[in-house]
N, C-alpha and C positions, 0 to 999 in steps of 0.2 A: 797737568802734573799729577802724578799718583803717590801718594802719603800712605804712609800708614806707621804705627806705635811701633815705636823700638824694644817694647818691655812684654809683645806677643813673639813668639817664637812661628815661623811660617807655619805650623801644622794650627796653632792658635788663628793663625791669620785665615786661612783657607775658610775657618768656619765664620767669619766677622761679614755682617755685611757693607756693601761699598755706598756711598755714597757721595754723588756728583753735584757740584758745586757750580753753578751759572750762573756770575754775576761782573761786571767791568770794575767795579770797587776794589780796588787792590789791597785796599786794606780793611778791608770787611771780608775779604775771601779768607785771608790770612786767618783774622783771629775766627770766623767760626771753620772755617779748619783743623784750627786748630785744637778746639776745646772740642769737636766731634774724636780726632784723634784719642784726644786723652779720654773721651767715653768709651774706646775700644773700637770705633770705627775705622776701617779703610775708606780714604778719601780721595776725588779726584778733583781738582777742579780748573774752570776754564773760564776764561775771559769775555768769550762773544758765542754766541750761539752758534754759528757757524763751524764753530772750532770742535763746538761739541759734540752738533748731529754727524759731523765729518770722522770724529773720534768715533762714536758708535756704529757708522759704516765700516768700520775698518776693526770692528771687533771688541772695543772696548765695554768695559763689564759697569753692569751701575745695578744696583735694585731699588733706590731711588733717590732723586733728584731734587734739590734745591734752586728755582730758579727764580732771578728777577725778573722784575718788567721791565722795566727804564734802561737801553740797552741800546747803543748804535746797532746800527746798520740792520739789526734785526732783533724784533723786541720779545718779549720774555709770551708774549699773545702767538706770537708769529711762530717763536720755538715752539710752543707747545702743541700747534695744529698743525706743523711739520713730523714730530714726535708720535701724534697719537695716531700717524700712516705707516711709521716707521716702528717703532718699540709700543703698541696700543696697550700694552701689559704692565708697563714699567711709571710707576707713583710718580704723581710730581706735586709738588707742595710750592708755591708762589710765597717768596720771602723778599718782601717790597717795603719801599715808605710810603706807597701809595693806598690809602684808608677809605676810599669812598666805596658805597657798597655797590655802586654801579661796577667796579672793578674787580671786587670779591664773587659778586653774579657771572661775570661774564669767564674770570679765571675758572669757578666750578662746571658752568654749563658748557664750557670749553673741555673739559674733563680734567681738571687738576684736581686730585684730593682734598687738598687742603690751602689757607690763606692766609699768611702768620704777617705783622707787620713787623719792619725790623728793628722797632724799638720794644720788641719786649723782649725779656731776659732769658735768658742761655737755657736757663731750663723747663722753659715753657716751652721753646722750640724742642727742646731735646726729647720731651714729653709726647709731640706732634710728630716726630719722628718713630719714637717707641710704639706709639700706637698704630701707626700704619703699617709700619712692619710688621708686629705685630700679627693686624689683622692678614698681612700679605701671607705669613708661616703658617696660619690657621687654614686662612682657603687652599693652603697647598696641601697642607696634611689633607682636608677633608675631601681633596682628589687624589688621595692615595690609592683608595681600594678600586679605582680604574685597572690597576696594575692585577687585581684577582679577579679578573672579569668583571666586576660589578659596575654598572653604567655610571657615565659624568653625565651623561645627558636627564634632562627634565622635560618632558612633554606637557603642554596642555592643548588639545583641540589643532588651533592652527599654530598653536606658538611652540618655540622649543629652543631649550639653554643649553648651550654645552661650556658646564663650570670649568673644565678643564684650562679650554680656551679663551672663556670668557665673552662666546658670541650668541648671537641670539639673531632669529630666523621666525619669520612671521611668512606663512601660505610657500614653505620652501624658499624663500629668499631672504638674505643674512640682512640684517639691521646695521645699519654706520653707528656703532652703540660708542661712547666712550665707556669705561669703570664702572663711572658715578651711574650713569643709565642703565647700565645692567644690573649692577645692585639694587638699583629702584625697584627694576620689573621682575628681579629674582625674588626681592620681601613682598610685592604683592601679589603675584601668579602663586608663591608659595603658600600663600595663604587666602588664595580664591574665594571667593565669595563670604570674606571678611571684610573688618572695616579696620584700618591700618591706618594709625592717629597720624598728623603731622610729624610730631617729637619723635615717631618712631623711626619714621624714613628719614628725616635728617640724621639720628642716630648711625643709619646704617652707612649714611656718606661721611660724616664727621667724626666720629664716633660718638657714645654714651656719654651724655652731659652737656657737653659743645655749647655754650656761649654765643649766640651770631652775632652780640656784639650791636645788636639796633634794637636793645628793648629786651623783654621777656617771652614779648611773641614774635621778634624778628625774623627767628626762622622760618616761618610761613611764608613767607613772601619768597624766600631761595628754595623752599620747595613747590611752591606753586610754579615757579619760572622753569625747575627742575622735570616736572610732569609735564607743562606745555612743550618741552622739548621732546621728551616722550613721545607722546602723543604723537607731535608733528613728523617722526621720524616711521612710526606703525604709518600715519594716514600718505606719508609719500609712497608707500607701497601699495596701499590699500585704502582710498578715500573715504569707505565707507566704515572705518577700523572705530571701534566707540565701547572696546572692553573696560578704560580703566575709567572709575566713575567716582565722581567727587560727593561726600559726604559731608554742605556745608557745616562748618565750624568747627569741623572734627577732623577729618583727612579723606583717603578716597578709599578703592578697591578694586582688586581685577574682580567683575562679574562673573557668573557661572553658565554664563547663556554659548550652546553648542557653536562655535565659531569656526568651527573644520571646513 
């Protein structure tokens, strides 16, 4: 079902972004619905995943997604590895009662954004919303100048990022990257032969400040799980792949060793 404020006039609405709603709760779709409404959002939302990837086969507009886990016939894990073959572009933020960080690991390194439980308040989600978009209106602008000839593309040696698309190619062959992965190897190939703290890279997936919610050092742990995925995605192409290098206690680095 598609939603949107009665108190925007269509040429208001055209510029609003949408936002799709994935959860069997009927009445938890309703009210955060509704209160996204009243923050000026156009809203879609749907009942079972199936309903949904089917809706975006068939054209349906989203810039990003609100999905559960807990979900007949196909769960909110299962959406999103279906999702990230189909829309690999399109944000998705996990809004669950499920709190164990074995679940928050697996949502991110699956490529979700973000991992909000759904007892916390309206405007903490809405905040997790704001910033992802956010950041999505930023990387778009800063693909603008594609359009004046100036390249999207990034080279190093064997590696190479096209911002545009958001893909990334190691010895000429494309990487199964989610988001979150590309953003990893985008802050550290960008700053080559640096050392690029923990806090930092979780930053660039979470945004600036982020809480992980297991302590004050919890997030080392989702980005250590975050690079071994990394990692293991370079070495399926190339076994001998060993650019990004770990700086115990601090974080890691792309090295500056000729990999061409």
């Amino acid at each position: 079902m598609k939603r949107k404020s009665p108190d925007l006039d269509d040429q208001d609405q055209s510029h609003r972004s949408c936002i799709a709603i994935v959860d069997d709760d009927p009445l938890f779709r309703e009210s955060i619905a509704q209160n996204l409404i009243e923050s000026g959002y156009e809203v879609t939302d749907y009942d079972a995943g199936k309903a949904f990837l089917s809706a975006l086969s068939d054209g349906a507009s989203a810039d990003l997604v609100l999905l559960d886990w807990k979900m007949p016939e196909m769960n909110g894990i299962e959406v999103l590895r279906q999702l990230r073959t189909q829309r690999p572009e399109l944000p998705v933020i996990f809004l669950t009662v499920l709190s164990d960080q074995i679940y928050e690991e697996a949502a991110l390194l699956g490529g979700a954004v973000d991992f909000v439980e759904k007892s916390r308040s309206f405007s903490i989600i809405l905040r997790r919303v704001e910033n992802i978009l956010d950041r999505r209106e930023a990387a778009a602008g800063a693909d603008a100048p594609k359009k004046t000839n100036v390249a999207s593309e990034f080279n190093l040696g064997a590696l190479r990022l096209d911002s545009a698309s958001r893909r990334g190619y190691w010895r000429d062959q494309e990487l199964e990257l989610t988001l979150t992965e590309f953003a990893i190897i985008e802050a550290l190939a960008g700053r080559r032969g640096k050392d690029v703290s923990y806090r930092e890279i979780y930053d660039v997936v979470r945004g600036r400040g982020f809480q992980a919610g297991f302590g004050g050092e919890g997030y080392r742990a989702n980005v250590r799980s975050a690079i071994k995925r990394v990692r293991q995605k370079f070495r399926d192409l190339d076994p001998d792949f060993d650019c990004i290098e770990n700086y115990p206690g601090f974080g890691y680095r792309w090295n500056t060793v000729d990999n061409t």
